[in-house]
N, C-alpha and C positions, 0 to 999 in steps of 0.2 A: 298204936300210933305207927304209921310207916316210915322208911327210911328219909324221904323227904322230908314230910315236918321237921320230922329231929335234927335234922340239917338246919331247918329255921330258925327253931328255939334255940341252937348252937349258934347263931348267925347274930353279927354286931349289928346296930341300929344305925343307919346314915343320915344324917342330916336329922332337920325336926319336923315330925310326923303332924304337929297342929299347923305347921306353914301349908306343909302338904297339902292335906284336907281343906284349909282354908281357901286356897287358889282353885281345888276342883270341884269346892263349892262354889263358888263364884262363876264358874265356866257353864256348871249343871243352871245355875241360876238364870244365866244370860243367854243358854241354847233356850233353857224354855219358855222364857219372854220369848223367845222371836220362833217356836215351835206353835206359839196359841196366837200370837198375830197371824202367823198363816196360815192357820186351820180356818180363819175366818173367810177366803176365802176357796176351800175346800166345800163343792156342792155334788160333783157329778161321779161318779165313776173315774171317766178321764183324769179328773184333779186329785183324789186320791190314790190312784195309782201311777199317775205317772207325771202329777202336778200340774195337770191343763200341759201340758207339753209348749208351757211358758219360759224355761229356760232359756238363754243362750247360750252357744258353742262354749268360749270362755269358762260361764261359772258353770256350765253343767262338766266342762274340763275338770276345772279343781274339783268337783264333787266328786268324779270320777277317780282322781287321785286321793282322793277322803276314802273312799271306799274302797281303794287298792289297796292303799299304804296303811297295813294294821298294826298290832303291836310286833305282830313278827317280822315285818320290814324292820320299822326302827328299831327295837329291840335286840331281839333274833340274830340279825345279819351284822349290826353294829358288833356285838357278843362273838359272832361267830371272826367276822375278821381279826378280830383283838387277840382271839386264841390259836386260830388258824391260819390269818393270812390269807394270802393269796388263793387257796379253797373256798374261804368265805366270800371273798368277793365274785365268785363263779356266782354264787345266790344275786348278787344283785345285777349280773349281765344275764342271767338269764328273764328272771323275771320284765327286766328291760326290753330288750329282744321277744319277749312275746305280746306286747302291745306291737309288732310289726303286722301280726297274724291277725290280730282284731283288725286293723286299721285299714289293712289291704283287702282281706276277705271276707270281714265280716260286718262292720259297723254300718257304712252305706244301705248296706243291703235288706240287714236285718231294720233297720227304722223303716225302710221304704216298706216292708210284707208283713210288719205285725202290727198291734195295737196297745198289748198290755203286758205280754209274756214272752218268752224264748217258745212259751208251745204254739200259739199265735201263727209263727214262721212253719214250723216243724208241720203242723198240721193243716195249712193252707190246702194241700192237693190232693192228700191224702185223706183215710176213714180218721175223721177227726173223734169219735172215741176212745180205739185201742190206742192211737198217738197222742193225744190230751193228755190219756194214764198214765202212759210209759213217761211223758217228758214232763209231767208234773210229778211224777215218783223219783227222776232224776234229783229233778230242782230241790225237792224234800230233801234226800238225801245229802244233795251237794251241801245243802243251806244247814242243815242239822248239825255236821259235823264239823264246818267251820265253824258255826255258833260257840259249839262244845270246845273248841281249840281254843275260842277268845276267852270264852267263860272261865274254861281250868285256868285260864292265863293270868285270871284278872285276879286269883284265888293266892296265885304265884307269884306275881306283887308285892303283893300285900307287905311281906311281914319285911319286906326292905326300906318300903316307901311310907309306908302308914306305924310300923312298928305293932302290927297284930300278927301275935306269933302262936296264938290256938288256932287248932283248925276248925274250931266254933268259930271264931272271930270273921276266918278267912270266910268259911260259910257265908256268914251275916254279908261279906263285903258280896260276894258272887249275887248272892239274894238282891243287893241294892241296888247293883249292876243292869240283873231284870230285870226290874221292879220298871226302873228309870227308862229302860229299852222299850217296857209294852208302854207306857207314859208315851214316850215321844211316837211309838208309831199310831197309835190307840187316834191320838189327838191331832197329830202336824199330818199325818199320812205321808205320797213321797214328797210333797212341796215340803214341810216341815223337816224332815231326814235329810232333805237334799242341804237347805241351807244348814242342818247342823254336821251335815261333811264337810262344807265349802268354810263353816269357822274351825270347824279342827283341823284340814286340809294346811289353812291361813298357819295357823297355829304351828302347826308340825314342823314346815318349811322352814317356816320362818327360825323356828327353835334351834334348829340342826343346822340352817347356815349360821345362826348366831354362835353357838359353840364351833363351828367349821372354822371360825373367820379365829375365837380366840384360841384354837389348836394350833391356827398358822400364826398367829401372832406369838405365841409361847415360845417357837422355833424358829422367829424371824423371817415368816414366811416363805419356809425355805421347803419342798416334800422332802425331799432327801434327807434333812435331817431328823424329819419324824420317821424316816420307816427305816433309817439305820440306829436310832433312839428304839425305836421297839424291836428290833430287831436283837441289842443289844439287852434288853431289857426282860426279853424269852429266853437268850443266854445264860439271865443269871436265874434264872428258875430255879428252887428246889428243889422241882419234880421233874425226874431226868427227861423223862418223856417227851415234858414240857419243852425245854432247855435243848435237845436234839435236834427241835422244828430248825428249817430255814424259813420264816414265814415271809419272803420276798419271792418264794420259788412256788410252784404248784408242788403237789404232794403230802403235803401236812397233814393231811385227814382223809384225802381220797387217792393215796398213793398206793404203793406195796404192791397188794397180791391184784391180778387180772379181776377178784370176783367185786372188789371196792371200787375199782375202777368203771367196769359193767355197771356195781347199782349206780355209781354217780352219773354214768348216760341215763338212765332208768330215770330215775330223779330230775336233769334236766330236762329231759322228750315229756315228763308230765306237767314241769312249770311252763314251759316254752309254749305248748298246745293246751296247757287247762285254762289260758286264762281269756281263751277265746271261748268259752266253753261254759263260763263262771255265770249263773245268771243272773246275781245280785250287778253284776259288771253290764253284762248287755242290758238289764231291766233299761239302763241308766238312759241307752240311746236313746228309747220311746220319753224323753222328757224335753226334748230337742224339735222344734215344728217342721224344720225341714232336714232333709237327708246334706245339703251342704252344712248345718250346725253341727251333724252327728259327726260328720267330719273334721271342722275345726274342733268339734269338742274332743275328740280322740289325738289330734295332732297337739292341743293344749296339754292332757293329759300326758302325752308322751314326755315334754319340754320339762313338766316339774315333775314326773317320776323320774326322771335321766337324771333331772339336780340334785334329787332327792338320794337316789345312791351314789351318786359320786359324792355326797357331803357321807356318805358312810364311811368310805371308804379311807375320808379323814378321821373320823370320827373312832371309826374300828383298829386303826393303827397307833392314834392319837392316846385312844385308852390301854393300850399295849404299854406305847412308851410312855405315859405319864401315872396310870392308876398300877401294872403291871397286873399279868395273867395269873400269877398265884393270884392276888387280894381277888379279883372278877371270880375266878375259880371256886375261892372259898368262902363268897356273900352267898348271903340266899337269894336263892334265884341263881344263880351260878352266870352262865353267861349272860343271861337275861339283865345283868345285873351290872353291863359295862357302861352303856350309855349314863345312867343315872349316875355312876360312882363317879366318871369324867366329870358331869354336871357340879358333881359336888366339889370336886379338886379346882374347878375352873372358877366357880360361882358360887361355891359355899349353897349357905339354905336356901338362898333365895330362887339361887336358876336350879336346883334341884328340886322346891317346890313346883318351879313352871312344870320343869322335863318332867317330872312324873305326875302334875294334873294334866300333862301333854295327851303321855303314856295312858291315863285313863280314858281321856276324852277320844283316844284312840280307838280303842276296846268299845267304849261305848258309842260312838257314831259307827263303828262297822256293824255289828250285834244289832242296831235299829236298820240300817240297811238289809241286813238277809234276814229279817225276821219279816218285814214288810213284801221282800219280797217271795218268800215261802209262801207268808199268807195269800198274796194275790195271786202266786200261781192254784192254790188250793180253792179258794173263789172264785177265779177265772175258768179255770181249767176241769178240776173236778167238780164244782157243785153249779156252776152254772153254763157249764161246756158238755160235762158229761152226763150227770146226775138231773140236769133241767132242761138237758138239749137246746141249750140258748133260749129258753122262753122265761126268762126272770128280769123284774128289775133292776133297775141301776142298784137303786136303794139296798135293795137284800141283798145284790153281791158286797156290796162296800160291807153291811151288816157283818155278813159271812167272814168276811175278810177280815174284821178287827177280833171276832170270835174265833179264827183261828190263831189270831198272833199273840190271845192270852193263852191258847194250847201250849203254843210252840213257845214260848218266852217261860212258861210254868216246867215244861220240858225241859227247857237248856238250863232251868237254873238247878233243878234236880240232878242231870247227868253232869254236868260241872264242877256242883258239891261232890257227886261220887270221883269225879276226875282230876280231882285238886290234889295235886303233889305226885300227881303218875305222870309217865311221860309222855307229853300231847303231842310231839311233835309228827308222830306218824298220822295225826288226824289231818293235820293239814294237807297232811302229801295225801291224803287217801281223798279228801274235799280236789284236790288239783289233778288228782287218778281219774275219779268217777266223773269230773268234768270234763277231760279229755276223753275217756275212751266212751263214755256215756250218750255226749252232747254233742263233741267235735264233729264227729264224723257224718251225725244224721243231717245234722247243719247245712252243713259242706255239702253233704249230697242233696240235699233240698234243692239247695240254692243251684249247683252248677252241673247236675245230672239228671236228665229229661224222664228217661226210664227208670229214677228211683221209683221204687211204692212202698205200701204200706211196710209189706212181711218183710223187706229189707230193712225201714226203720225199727221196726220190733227185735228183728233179730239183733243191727247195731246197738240199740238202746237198750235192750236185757242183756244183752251178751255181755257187753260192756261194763253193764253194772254190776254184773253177778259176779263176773272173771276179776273185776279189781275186789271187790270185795273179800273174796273168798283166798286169792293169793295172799293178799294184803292180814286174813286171818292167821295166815300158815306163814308167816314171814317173821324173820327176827323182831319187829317193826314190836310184833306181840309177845314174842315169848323167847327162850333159847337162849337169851342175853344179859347182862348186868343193867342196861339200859330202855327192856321191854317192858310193857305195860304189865305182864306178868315174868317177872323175871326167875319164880322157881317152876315154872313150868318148860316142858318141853316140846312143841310142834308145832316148832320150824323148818317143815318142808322144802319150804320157798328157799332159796337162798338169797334172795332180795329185798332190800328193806321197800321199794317204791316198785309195784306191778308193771309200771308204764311201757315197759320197753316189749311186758309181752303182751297186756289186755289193750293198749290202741294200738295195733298192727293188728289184732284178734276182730279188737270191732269195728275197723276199716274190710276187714275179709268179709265179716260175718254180714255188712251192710250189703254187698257184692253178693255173696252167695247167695241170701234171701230175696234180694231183686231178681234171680233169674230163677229161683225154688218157685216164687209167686208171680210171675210173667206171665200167667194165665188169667189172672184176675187181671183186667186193665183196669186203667188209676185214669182219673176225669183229665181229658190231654187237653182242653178248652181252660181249664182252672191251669194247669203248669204251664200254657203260653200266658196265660194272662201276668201268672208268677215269676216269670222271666222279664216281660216288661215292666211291668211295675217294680223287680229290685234294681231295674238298669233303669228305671228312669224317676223312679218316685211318682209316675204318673197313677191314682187313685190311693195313694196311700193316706194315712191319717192325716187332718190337717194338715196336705198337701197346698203349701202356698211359695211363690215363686217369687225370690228376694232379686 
């Protein structure tokens, strides 16, 4: 048994685990009544992957925040403020601050040049083979390993919120978890994914301003006296370490030596730029009819991820001063374990039943998102993009498409169980690496570079993928550490725990170098004017209609 579990089994039970279950039975109940109402009108292509591009700005907004905001926002960031401070809130301006990057350079544009996929765009002017591969091997990859980050997560839970302290038990839950994921995508496609983000989205919000509101109520609505209460509260720490922090100041965790300071640029340059990059995120545009939706939809999104973390930032200081950083520390789940233990100081069983059938419904509405969209970039892209050279029907790619999302959902629940009580948190940064240095770049060069071609996408989009990859092997992240996914091994080359600072500057060069290596083969200049006006104007793009 490794060190984790037995941390579990060590770990006191909070609250009652049949209220738990009960409440996110009732959620699982109520997503899939309104998952098989809207499979009903699921017919075409179009409607299973990108739900007839029936949304509105608005609710394709909140979906979009449904499928931001995972367990690692609320969780994660809550945890990490509580412990750290002022460090942890760096996590939620940054992710904040990179919906600026979608909103301005990317969202418009991308609705107006694709149809179904991020490769769609990519491969518009370009040899749409070797580019389909490349930017469907991204999406694979990007979508794999956040999968596997929700998955381990949901394994990591467990033994707080449900009180299943084998790591058979945790198994079983990981299993239910996909079981429930290929269900909802299998059946609703993205119309049914979509509204079961916009009720956990609902949900989320609403949960985290409700305990926001009784955090300030506790303290007379006053911030000042919650963050000099936790402040005080870190003071009286046992754990000198602990108790050292000033968690009103920066420093806490990414202070000290020059090289902590470096990865924490590293780490934000790949949240800032991965999440223009994300493709379960762009999938979302193509479900919007016109390019002005895609835009209120992204400006809506903005509005309630910004509320979304500034209620952490109550939330993360709130559980400082009220649950204190030893008890977070020493639950299972460790940080992971702030928000729920607040829930329970504030609201007893009941609001820690919501927060953690919240915390599920989290997990499981983003897990149907990237699984859905893996699948269709692997239907779209390789078997009826590359493998059929666009001569397939509707019918068989949709086929295709739900036969991949039982590979991939059998997949994640496998590498999950293997990843249960190891430490994920380098999956996610490596899902926000391979996004940025992978996807950004070829993107961006699509869109706003005449003389991109082919062998510059190839070289951005391998270079990129390979260089995060392969650093991100060689980095503490894996090994070298008390905190590594292999912690008695040693090679740690890297000194980085997040590549980003060297693999996107690498696959921004490498995009550059290969566009002038391959300037001998001309790229069709009639398809990259046509691709200039159509992302500036929306003129011939998908149900292209004028509000």
């Amino acid at each position: 048994m490794n060190l984790a579990a037995t941390q579990y089994l060590a770990a006191e039970t909070v609250g009652e685990p049949l209220a738990n279950i009960a409440i996110f039975g009732l959620f699982v109940v109520i997503t899939m009544v309104v998952v098989i109402r809207a499979s009903r009108n699921t017919r075409t292509a179009a409607d299973y992957f990108t739900g007839g591009r029936g949304f509105s700005g608005p609710q394709n907004g909140i979906a979009i925040a449904g499928d931001y905001l995972s367990a690692a926002s609320f969780l994660g960031i809550a945890g990490a403020i509580a412990v750290y401070g002022y460090d942890g809130f760096l996590y939620s301006i940054g992710f904040l601050v990179a919906w600026l990057v979608a909103l301005l350079l990317v969202a418009e544009m991308l609705r107006n040049t694709g149809k179904f996929t991020m490769a769609d765009v990519l491969s518009f002017r370009l040899k749409q083979g070797p580019v389909r591969t490349a930017a469907a091997l991204t999406t694979l990859t990007v979508s794999l390993f956040y999968l596997l980050a929700q998955m381990a997560g949901a394994g990591g839970l467990v033994a707080l919120l449900l009180d299943v302290k084998s790591e058979t038990g945790q198994a079983l839950v990981i299993a239910v978890v996909g079981v429930l994921m290929i269900v909802y995508v299998l059946v609703g496609g993205m119309k049914g994914t979509t509204w079961v983000q916009i009720i956990k989205a609902v949900l989320l919000i609403t949960g985290a301003a409700l305990m926001t509101i009784m955090v300030f109520a506790k303290f007379g609505f006053n911030l000042s006296d919650i963050l000099g209460s936790a402040q005080d509260k870190v003071a009286e720490s046992t754990n000198k370490a602990v108790a050292a922090r000033d968690v009103l100041a920066p420093g806490a965790q990414y202070g000290g030596s020059s090289m902590s300071k470096l990865n924490f640029l590293s780490l934000g340059l790949a949240l800032v730029l991965g999440t223009a990059g994300l493709p379960h995120v762009l999938m979302r545009f193509y479900t919007v009819p016109t390019a002005k939706e895609a835009r209120r939809s992204v400006v809506w999104a903005i509005g309630l991820i910004g509320a979304f973390y500034l209620f952490t930032l109550v939330l993360g200081y709130g559980a400082a001063a009220i649950v204190g950083p030893d008890r977070i520390l020493g639950a299972a789940g460790g940080q992971n374990s702030a928000a729920p233990l607040l829930a329970f100081e504030l609201g007893g069983v009941i609001l820690l039943g919501v927060i953690s059938a919240v915390a599920f419904a989290t997990i499981l509405a983003v897990v149907a998102g990237l699984t859905i969209t893996a699948s269709a970039s692997f239907a779209h892209d390789i078997y009826a993009g590359v493998i059929k050279r666009g001569k397939v029907d509707e019918n068989k790619q949709v086929r295709v498409s739900r036969i991949t999302a039982v590979v991939i959902g059998v997949l994640a629940i496998g590498l999950g169980i293997l990843a249960n009580g190891q430490n994920i948190a380098f999956l996610v940064a490596l899902a926000f690496a391979v996004a940025a240095a992978a996807n950004l770049p070829t993107i961006l060069y699509s869109l706003f570079w005449k003389r991109f071609n082919t062998t510059g996408a190839l070289f951005s989009m391998y270079g990129g993928l390979i260089s995060t990859i392969v650093l991100i092997v060689f980095s503490p992240a894996v090994s070298g550490t008390k905190s590594a996914m292999f912690p008695n091994a040693d090679f740690d080359y890297f000194p980085l725990s997040n590549p980003g600072i060297v693999s996107i500057p690498l696959a921004f060069a490498l995009g550059v170098i290969g566009t002038f290596l391959g300037s001998g083969k001309p790229e069709n200049q009639a398809l990259a004017a046509e691709m200039e006006v159509r992302s500036l104007t929306g003129v011939g793009a998908e149900k292209a209609i004028a509000h």
